[in-house]
Predicted model as a PDB file, atoms N, CA, C, CB and O in Angstrom, pLDDT in the B-factor column:
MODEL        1                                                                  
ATOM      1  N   UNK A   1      -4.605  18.220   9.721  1.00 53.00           N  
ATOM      2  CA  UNK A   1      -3.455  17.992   8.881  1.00 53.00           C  
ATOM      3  C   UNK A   1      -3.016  16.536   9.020  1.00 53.00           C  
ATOM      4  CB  UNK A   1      -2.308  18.958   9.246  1.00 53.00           C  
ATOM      5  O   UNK A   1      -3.072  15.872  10.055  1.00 53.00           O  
ATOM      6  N   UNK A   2      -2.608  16.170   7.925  1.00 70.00           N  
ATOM      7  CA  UNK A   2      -2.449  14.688   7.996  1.00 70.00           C  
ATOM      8  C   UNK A   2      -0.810  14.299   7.908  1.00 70.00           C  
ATOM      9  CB  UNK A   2      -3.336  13.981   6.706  1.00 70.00           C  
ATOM     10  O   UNK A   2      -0.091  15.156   7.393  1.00 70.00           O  
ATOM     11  N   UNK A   3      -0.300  13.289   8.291  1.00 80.00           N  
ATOM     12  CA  UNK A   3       0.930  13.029   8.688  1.00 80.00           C  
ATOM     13  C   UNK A   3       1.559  11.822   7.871  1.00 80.00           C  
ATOM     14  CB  UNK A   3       0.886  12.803  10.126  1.00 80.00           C  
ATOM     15  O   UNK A   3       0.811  10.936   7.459  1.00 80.00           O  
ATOM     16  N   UNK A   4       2.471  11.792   7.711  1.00 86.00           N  
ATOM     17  CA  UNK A   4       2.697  10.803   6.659  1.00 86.00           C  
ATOM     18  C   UNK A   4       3.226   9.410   7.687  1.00 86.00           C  
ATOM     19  CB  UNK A   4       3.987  11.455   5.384  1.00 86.00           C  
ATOM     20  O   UNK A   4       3.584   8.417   7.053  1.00 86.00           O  
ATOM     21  N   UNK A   5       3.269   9.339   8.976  1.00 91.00           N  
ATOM     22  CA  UNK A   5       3.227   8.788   9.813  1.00 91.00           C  
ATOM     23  C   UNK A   5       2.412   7.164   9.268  1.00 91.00           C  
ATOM     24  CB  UNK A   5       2.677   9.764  10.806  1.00 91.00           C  
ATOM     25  O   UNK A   5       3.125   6.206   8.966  1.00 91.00           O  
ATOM     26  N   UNK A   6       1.155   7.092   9.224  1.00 92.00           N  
ATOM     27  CA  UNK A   6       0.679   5.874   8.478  1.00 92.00           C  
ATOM     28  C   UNK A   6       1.216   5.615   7.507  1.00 92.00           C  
ATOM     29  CB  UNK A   6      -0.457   5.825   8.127  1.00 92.00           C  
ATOM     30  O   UNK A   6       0.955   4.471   7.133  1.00 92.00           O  
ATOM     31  N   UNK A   7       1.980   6.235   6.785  1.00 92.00           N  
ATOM     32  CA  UNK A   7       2.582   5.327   5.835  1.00 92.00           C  
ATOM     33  C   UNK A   7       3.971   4.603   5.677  1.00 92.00           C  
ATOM     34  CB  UNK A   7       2.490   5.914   4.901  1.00 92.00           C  
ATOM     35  O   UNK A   7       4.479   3.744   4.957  1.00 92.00           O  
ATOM     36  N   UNK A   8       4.320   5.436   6.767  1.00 93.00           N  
ATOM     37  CA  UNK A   8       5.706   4.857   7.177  1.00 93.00           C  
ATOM     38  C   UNK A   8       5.766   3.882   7.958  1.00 93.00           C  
ATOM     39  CB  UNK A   8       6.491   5.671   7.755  1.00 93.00           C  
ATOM     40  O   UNK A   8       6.653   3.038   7.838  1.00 93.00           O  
ATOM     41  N   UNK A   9       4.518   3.798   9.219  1.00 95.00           N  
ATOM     42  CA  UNK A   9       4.440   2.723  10.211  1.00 95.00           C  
ATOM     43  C   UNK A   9       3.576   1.075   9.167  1.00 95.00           C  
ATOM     44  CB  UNK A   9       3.258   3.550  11.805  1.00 95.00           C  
ATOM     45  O   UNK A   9       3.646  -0.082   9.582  1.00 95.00           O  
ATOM     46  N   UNK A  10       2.865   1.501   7.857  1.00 96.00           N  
ATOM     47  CA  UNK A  10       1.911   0.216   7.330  1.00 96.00           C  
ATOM     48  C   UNK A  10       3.729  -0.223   6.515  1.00 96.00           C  
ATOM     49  CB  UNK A  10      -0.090   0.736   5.865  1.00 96.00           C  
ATOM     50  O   UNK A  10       3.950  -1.434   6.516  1.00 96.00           O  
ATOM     51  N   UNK A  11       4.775   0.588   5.954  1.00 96.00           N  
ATOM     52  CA  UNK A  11       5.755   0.055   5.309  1.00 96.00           C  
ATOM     53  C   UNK A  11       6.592  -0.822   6.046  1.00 96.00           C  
ATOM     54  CB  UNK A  11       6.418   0.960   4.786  1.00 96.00           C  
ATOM     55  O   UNK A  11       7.251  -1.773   5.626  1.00 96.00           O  
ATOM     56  N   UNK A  12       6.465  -0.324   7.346  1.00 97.00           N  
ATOM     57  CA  UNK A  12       7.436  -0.957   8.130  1.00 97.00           C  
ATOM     58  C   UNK A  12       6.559  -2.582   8.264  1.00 97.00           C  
ATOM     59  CB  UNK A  12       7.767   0.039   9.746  1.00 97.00           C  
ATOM     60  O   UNK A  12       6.725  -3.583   7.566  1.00 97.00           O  
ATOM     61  N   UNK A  13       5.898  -2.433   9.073  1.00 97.00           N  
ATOM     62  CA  UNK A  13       4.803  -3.619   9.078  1.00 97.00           C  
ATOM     63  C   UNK A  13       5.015  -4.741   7.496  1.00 97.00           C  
ATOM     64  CB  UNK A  13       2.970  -2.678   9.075  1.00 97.00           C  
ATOM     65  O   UNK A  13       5.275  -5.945   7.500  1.00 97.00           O  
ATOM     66  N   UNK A  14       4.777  -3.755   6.172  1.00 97.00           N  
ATOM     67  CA  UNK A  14       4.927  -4.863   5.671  1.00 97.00           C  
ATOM     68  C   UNK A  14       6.235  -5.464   5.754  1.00 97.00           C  
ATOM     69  CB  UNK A  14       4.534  -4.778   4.551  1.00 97.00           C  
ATOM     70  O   UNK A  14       6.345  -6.612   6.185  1.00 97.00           O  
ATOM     71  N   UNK A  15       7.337  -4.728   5.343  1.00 97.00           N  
ATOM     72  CA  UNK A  15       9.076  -5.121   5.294  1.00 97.00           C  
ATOM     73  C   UNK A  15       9.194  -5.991   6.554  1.00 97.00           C  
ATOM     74  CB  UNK A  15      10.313  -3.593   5.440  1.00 97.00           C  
ATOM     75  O   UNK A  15       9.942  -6.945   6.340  1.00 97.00           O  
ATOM     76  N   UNK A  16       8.648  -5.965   7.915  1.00 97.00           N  
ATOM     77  CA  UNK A  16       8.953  -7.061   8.493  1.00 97.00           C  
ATOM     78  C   UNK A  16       7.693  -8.609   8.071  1.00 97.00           C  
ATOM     79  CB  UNK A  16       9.016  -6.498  10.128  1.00 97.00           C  
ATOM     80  O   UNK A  16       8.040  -9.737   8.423  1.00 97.00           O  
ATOM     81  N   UNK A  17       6.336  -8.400   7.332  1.00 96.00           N  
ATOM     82  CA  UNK A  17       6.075  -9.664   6.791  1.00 96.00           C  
ATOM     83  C   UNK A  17       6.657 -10.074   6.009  1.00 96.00           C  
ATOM     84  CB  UNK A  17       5.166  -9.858   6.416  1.00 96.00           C  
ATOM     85  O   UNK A  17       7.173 -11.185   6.132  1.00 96.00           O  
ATOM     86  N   UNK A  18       6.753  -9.550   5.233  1.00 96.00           N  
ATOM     87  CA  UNK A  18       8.176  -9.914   4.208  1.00 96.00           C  
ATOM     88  C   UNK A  18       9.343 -10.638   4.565  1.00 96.00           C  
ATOM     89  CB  UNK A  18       8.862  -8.737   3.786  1.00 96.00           C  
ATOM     90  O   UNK A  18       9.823 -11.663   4.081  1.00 96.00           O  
ATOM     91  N   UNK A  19       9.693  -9.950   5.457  1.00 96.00           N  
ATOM     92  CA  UNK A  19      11.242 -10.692   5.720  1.00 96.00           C  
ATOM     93  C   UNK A  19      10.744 -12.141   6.525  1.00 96.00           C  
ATOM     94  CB  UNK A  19      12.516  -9.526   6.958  1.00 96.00           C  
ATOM     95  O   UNK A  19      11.333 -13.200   6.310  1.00 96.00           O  
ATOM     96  N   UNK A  20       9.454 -12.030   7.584  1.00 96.00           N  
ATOM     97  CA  UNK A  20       9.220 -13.063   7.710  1.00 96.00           C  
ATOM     98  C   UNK A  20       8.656 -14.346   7.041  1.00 96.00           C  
ATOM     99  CB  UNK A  20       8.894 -12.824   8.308  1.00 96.00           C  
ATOM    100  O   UNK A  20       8.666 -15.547   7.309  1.00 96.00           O  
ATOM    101  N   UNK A  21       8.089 -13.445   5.907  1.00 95.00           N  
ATOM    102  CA  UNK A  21       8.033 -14.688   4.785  1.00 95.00           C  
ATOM    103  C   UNK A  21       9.337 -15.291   4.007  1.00 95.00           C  
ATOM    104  CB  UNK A  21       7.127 -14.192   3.605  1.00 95.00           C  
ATOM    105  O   UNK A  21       9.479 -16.454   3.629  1.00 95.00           O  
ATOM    106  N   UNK A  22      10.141 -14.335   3.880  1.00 95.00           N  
ATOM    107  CA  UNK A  22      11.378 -15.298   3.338  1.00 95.00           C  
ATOM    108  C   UNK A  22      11.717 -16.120   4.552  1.00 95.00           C  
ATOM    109  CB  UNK A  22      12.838 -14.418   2.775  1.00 95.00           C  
ATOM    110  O   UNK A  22      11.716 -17.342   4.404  1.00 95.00           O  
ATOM    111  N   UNK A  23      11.904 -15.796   5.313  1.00 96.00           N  
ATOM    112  CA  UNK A  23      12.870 -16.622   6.527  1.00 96.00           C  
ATOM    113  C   UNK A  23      11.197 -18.312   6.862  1.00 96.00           C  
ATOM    114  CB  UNK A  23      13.290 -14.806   8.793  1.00 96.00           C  
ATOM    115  O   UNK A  23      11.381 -19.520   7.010  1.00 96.00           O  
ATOM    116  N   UNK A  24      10.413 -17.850   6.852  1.00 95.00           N  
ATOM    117  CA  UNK A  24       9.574 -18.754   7.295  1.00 95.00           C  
ATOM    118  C   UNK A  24       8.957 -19.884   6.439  1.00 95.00           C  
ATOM    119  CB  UNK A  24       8.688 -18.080   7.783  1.00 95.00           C  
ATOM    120  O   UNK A  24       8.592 -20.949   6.936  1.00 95.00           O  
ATOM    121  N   UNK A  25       8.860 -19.589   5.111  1.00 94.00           N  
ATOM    122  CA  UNK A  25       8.396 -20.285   4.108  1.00 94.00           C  
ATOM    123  C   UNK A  25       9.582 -21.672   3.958  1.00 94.00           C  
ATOM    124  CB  UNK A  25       8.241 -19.196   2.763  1.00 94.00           C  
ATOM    125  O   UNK A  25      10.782 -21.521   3.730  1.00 94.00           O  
ATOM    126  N   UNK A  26       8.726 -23.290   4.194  1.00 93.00           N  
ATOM    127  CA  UNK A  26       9.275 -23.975   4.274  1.00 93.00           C  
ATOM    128  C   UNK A  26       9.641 -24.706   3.100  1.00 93.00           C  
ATOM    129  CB  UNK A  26       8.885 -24.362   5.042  1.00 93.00           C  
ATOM    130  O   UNK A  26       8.944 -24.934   2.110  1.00 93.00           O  
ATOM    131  N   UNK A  27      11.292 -25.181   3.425  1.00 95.00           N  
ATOM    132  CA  UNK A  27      11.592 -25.940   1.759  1.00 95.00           C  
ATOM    133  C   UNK A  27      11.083 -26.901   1.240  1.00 95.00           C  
ATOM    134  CB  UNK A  27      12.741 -26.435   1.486  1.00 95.00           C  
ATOM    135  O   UNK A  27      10.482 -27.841   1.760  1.00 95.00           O  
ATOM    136  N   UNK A  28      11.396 -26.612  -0.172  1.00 94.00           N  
ATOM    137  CA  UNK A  28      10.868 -27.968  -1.347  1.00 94.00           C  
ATOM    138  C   UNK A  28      10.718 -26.954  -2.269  1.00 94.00           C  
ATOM    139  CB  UNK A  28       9.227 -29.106  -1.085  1.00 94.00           C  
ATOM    140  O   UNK A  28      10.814 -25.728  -2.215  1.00 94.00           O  
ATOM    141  N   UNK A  29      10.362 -28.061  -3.447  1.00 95.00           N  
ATOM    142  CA  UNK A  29      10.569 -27.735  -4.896  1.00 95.00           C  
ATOM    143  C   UNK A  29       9.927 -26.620  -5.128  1.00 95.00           C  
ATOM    144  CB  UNK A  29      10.136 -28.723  -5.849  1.00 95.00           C  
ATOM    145  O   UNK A  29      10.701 -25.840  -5.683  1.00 95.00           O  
ATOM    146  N   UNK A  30       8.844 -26.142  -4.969  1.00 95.00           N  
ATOM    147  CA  UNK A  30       8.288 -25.026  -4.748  1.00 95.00           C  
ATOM    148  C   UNK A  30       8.835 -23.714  -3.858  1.00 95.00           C  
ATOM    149  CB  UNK A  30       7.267 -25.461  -4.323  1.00 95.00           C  
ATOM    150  O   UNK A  30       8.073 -22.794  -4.156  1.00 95.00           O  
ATOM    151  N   UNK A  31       9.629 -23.328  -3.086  1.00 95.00           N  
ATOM    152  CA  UNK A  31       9.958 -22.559  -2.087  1.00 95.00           C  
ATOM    153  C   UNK A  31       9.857 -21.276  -2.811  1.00 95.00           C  
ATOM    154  CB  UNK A  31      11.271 -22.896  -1.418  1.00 95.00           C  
ATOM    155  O   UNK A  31       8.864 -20.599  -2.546  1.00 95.00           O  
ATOM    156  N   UNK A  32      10.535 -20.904  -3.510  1.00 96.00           N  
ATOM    157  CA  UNK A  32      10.926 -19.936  -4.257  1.00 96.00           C  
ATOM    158  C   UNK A  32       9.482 -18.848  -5.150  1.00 96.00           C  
ATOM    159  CB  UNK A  32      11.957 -20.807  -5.261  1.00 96.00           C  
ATOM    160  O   UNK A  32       9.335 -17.626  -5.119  1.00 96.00           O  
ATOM    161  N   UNK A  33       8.660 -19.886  -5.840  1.00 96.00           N  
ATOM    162  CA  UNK A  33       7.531 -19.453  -5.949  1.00 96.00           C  
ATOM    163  C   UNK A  33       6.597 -19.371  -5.071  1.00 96.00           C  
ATOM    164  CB  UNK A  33       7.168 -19.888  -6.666  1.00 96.00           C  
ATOM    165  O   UNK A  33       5.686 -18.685  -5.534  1.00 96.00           O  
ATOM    166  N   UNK A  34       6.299 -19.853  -3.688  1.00 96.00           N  
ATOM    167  CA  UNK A  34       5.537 -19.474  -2.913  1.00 96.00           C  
ATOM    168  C   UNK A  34       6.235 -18.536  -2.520  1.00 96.00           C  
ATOM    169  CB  UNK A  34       5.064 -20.256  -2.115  1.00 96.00           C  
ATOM    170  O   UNK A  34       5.595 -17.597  -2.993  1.00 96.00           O  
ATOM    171  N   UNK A  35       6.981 -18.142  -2.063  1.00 96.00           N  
ATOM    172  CA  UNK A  35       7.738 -17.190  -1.338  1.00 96.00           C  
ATOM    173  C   UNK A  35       7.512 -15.749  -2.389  1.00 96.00           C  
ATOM    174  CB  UNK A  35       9.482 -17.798  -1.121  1.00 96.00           C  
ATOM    175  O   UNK A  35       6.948 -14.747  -1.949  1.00 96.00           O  
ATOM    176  N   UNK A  36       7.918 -15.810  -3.486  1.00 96.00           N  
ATOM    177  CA  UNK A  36       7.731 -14.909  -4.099  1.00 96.00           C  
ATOM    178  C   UNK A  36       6.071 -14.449  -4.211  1.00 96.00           C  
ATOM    179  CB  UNK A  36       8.418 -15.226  -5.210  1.00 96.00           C  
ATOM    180  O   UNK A  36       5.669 -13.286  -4.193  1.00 96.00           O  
ATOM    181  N   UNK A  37       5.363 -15.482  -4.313  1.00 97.00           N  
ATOM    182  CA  UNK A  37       3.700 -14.965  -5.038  1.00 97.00           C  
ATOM    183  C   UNK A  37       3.473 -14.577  -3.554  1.00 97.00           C  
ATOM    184  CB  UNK A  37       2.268 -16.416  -5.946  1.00 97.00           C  
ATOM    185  O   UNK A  37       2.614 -13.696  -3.526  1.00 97.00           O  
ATOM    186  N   UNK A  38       4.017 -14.972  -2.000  1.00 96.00           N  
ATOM    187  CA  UNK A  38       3.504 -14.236  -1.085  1.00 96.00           C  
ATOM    188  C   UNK A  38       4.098 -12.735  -0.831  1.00 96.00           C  
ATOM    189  CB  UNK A  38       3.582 -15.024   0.002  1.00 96.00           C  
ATOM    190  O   UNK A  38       3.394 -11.944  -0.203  1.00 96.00           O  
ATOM    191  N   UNK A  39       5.318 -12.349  -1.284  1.00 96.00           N  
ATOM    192  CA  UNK A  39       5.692 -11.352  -0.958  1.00 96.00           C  
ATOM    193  C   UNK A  39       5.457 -10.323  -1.813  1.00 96.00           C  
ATOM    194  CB  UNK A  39       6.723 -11.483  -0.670  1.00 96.00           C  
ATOM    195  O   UNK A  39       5.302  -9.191  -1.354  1.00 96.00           O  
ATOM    196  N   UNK A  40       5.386 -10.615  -3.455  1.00 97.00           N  
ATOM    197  CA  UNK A  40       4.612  -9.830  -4.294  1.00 97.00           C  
ATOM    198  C   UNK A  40       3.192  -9.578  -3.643  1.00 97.00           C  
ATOM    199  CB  UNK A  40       4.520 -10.510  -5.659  1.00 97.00           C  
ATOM    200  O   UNK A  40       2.834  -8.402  -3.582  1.00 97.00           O  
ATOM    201  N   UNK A  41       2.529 -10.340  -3.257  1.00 97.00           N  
ATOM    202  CA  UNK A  41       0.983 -10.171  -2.717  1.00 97.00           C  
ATOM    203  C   UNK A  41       0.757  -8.844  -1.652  1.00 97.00           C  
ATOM    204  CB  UNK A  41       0.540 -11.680  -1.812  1.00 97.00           C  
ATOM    205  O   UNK A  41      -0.139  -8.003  -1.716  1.00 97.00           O  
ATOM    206  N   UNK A  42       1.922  -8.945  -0.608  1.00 97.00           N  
ATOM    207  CA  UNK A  42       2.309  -7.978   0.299  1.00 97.00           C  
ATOM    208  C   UNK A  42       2.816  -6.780  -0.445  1.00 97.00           C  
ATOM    209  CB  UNK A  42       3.307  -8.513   1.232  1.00 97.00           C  
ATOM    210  O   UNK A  42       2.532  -5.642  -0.071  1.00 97.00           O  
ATOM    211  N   UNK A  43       3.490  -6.998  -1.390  1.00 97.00           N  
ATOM    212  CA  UNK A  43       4.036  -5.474  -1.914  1.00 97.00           C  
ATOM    213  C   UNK A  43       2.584  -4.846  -2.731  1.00 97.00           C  
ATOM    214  CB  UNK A  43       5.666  -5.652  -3.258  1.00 97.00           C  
ATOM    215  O   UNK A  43       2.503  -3.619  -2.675  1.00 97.00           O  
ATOM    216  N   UNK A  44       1.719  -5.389  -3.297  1.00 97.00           N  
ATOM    217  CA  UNK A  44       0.948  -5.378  -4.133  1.00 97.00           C  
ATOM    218  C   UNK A  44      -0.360  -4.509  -3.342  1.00 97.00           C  
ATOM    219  CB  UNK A  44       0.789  -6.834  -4.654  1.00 97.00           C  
ATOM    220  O   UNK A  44      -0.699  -3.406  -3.772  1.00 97.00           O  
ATOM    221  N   UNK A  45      -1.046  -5.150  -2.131  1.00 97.00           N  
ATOM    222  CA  UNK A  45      -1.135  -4.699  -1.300  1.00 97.00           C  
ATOM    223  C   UNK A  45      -1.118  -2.882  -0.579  1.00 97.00           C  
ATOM    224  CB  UNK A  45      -0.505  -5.471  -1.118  1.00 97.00           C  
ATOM    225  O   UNK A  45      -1.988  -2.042  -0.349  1.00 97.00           O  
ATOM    226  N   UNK A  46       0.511  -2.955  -0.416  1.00 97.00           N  
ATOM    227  CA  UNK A  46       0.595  -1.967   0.145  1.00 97.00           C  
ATOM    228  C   UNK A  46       0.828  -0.570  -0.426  1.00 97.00           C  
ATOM    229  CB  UNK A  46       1.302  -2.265   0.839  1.00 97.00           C  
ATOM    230  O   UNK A  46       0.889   0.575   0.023  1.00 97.00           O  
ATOM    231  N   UNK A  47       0.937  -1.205  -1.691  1.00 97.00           N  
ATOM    232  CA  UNK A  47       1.075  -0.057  -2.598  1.00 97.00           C  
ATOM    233  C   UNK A  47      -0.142   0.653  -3.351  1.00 97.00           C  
ATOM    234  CB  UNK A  47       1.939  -0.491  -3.577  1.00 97.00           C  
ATOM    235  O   UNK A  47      -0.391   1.671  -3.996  1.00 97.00           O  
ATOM    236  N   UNK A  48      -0.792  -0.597  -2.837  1.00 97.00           N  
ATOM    237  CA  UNK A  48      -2.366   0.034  -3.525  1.00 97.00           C  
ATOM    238  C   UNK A  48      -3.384   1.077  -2.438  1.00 97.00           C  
ATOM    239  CB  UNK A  48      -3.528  -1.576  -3.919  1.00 97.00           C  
ATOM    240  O   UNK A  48      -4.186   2.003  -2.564  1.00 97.00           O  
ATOM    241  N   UNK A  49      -2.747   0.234  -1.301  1.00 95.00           N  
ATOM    242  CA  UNK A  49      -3.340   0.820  -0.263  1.00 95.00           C  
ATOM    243  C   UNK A  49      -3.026   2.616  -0.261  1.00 95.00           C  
ATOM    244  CB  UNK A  49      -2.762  -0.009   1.055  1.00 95.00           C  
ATOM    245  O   UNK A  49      -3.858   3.521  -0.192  1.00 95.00           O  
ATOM    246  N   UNK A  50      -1.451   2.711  -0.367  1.00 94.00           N  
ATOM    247  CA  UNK A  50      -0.785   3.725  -0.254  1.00 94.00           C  
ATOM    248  C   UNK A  50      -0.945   4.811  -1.092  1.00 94.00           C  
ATOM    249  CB  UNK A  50       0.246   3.399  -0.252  1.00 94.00           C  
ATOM    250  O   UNK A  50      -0.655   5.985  -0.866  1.00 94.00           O  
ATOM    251  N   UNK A  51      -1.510   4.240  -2.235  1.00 93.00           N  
ATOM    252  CA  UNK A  51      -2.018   5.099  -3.233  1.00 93.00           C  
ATOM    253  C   UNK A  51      -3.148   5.563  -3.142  1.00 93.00           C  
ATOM    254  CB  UNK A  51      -2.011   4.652  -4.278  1.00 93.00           C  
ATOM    255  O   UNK A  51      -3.141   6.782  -2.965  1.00 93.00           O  
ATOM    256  N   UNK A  52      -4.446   4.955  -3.204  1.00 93.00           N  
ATOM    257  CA  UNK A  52      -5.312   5.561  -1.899  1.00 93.00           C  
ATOM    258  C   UNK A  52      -5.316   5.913  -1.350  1.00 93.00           C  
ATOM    259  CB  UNK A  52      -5.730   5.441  -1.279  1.00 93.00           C  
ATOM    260  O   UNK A  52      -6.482   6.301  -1.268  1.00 93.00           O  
ATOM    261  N   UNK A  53      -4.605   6.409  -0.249  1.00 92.00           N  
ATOM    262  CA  UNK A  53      -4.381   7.577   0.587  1.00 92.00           C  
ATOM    263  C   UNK A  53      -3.882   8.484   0.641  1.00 92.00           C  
ATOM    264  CB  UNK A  53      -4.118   7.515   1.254  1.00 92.00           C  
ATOM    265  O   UNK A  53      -4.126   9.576   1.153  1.00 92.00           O  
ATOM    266  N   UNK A  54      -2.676   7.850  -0.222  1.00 89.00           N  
ATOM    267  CA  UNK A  54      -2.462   9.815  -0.440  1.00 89.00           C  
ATOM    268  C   UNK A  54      -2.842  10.151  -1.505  1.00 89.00           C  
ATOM    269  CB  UNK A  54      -0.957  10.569  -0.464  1.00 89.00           C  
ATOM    270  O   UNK A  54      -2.655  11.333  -1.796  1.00 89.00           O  
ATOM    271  N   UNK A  55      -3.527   9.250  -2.517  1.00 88.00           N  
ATOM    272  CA  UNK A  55      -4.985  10.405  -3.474  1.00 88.00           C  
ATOM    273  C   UNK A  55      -5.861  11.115  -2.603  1.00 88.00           C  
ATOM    274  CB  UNK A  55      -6.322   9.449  -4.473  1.00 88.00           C  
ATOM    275  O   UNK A  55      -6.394  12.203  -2.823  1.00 88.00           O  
ATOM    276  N   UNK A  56      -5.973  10.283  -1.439  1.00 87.00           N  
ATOM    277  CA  UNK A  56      -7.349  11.262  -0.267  1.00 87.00           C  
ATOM    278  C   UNK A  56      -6.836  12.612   0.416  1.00 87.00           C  
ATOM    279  CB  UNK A  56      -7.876  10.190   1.406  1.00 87.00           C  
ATOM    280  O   UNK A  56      -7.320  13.645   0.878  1.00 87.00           O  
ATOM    281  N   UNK A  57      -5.617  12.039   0.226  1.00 85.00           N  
ATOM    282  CA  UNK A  57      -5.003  13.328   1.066  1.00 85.00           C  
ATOM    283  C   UNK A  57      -4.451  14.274   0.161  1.00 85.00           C  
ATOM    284  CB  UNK A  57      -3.809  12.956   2.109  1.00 85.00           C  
ATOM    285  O   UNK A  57      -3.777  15.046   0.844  1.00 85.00           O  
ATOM    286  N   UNK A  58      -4.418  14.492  -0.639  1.00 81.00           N  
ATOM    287  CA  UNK A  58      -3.739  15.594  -2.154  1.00 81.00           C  
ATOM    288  C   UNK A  58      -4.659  15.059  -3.274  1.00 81.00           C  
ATOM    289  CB  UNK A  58      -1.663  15.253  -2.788  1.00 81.00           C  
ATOM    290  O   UNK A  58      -4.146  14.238  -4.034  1.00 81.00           O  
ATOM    291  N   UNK A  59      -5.854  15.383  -3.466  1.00 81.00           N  
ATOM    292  CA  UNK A  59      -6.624  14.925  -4.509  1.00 81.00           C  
ATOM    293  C   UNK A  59      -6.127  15.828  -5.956  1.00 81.00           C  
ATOM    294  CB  UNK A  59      -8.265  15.128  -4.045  1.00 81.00           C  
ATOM    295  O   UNK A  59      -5.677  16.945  -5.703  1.00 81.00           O  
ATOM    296  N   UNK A  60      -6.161  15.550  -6.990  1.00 81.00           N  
ATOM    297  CA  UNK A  60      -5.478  15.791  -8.382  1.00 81.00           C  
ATOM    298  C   UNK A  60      -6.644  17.110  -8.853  1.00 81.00           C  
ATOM    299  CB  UNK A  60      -5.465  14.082  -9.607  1.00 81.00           C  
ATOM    300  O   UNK A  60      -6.180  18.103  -9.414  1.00 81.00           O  
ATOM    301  N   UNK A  61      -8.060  17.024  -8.591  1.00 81.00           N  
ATOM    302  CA  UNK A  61      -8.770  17.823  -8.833  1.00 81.00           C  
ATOM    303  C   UNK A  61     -10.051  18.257  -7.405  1.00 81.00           C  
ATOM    304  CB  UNK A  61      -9.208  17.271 -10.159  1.00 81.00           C  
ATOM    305  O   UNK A  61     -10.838  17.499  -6.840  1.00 81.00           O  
ATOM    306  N   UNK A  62      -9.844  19.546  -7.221  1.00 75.00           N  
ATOM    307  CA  UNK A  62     -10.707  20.322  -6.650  1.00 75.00           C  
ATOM    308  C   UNK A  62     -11.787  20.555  -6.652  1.00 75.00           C  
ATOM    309  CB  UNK A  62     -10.535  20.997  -6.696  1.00 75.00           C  
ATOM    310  O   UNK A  62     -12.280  20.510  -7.779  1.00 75.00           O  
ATOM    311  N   UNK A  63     -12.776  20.927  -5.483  1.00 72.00           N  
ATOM    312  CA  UNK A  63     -13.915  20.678  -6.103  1.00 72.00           C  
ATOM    313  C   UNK A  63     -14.402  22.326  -6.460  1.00 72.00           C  
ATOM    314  CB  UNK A  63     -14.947  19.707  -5.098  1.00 72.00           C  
ATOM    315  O   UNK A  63     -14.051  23.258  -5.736  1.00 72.00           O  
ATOM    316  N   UNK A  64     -15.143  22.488  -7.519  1.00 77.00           N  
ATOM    317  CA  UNK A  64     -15.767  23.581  -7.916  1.00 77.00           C  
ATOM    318  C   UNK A  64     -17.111  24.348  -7.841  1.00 77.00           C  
ATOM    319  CB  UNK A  64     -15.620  23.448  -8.759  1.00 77.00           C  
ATOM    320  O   UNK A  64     -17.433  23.730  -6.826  1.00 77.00           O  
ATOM    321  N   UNK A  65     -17.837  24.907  -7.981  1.00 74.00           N  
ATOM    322  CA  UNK A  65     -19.473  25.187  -7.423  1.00 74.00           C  
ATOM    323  C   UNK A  65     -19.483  25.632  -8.738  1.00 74.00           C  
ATOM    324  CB  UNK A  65     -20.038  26.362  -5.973  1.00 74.00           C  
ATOM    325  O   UNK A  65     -18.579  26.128  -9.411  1.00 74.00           O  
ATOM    326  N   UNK A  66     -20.864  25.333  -9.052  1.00 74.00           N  
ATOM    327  CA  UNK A  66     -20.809  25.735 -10.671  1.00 74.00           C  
ATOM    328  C   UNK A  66     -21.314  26.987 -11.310  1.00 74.00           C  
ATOM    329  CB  UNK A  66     -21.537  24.789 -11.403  1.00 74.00           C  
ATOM    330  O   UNK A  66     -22.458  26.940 -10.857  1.00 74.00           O  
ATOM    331  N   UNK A  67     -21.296  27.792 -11.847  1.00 76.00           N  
ATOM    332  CA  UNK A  67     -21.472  29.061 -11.777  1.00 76.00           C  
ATOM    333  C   UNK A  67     -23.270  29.373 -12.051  1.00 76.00           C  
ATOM    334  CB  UNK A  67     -20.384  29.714 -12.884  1.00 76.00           C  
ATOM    335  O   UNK A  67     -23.675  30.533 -11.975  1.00 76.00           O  
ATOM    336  N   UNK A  68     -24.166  28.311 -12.343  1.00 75.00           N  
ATOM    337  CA  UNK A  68     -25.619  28.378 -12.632  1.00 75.00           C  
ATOM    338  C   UNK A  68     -26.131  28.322 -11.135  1.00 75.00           C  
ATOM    339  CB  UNK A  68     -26.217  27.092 -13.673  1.00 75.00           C  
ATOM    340  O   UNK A  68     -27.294  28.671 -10.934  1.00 75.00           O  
ATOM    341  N   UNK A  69     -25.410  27.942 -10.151  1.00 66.00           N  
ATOM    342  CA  UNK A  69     -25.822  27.620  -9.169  1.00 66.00           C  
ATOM    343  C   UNK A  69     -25.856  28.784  -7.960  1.00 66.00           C  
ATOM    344  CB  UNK A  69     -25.145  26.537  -8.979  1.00 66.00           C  
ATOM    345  O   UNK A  69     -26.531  28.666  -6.937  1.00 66.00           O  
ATOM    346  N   UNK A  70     -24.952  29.993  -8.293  1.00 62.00           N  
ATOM    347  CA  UNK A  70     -24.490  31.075  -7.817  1.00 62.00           C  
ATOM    348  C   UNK A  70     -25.656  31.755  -7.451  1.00 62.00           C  
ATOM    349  CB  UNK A  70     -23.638  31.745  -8.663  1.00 62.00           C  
ATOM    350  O   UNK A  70     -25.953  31.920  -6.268  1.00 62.00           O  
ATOM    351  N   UNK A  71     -26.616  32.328  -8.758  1.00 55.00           N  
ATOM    352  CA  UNK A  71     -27.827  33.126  -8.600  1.00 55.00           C  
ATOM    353  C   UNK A  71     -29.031  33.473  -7.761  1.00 55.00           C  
ATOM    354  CB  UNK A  71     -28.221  32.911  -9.280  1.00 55.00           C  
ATOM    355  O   UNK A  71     -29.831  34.324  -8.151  1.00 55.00           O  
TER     356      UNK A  71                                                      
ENDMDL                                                                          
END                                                                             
């Protein structure tokens, strides 16, 4: 049985890169867009990841044996 445990501990992980990318990303005219294209990158990331796994873990379709194969 699988635990939703990994997905709570990879969220946490990212929300603190995150926050360390706002706080760390150094100023100038640019700040704002690096900061953003890195933290979108991280959300982007983890959401893809997250979706992948729990498709693995609750798949949408079952698998079937086909009835020619029965005989």
């Amino acid at each position: 049985m699988a635990s939703i445990f990994p997905v709570v501990l990879l969220l946490i992980v990212v929300l603190g890169l995150e926050v360390c990318t706002y706080l760390l990303v150094p100023k100038g005219p640019q700040q704002v867009t690096i900061r953003t294209a890195i933290m979108l990158t991280f959300a982007a990331c983890y959401l893809m990841w997250m979706v992948t796994y729990m498709a693995q873990l609750h798949p949408l379709v079952a698998p079937y044996r086909s009835p020619k194969l029965e005989a």
